[in-house]
N, C-alpha and C positions, 0 to 999 in steps of 0.2 A: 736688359738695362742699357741704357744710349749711357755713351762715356761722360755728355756733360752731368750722368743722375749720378756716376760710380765718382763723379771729380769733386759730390756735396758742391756743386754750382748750380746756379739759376739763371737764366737770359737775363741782358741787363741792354738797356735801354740808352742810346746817347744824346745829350740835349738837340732838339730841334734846332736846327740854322749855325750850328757852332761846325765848321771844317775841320778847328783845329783837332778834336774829338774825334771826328771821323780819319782822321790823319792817322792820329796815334794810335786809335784800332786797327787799322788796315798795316800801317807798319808794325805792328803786332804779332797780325794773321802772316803777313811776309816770313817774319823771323822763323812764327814756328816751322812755314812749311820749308825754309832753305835749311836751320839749322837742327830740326828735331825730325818732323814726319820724311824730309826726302833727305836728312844728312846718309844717308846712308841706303845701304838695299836692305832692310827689312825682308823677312820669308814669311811672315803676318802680322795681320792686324794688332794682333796679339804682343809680340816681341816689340810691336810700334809703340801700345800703348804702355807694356811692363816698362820702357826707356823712360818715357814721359814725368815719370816725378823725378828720376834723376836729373836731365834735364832742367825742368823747372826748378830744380833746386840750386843747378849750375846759373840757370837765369838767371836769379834774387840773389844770391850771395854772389856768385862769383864772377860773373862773365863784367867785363865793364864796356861800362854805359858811357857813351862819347856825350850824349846832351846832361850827364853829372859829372863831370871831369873823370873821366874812366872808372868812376867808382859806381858798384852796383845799388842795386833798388835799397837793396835791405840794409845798407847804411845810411840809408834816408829815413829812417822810421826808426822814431823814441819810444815806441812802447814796443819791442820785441822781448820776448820771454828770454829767459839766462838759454836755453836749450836754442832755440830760434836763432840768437849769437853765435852759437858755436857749432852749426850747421858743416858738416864737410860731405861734397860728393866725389871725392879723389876718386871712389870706385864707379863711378860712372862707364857704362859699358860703349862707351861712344869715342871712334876713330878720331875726328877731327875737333869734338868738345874737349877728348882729353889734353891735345895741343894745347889746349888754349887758358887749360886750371895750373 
């Protein structure tokens, strides 16, 4: 199973002629690989991928976002569930994410 089948994601597609799109994808793919896939020396794939939803979960709630006024994704969206709210990854096994929770 490829990680994007194990992630329940699908390829997604970005409008024709738009930059700014491609922008935000490619600063995207940036992030992950400076602050998830190479934050660190990994000893496999494995240990890379089990980090990954802590991670992503540091993303959406916690990490802040300089183009929202430092405040992350998941304070931008009205319809989050009560659990979704009150998301913590303090146990995140990562050197320099935990700096920064």
């Amino acid at each position: 199973m490829t990680p994007a089948a194990s992630w329940a994601s699908a390829p997604g597609w970005t409008r024709p002629w738009r930059p700014q799109t491609i922008g935000k994808v490619e600063r995207f793919h940036r992030t992950l690989l400076e602050e998830w896939a190479y934050q660190r020396p990994y000893t496999s794939d494995t240990e890379r991928r089990a980090a990954f939803p802590y991670w992503l979960d540091w993303y959406n709630y916690h990490r802040p976002h300089t183009g929202i006024d430092g405040k992350p994704p998941a304070s931008r969206v009205t319809n989050l569930s009560p659990w979704q709210r009150s998301v913590d990854c303090d146990h995140f096994p990562g050197d320099r994410i935990d700096e920064h929770v």
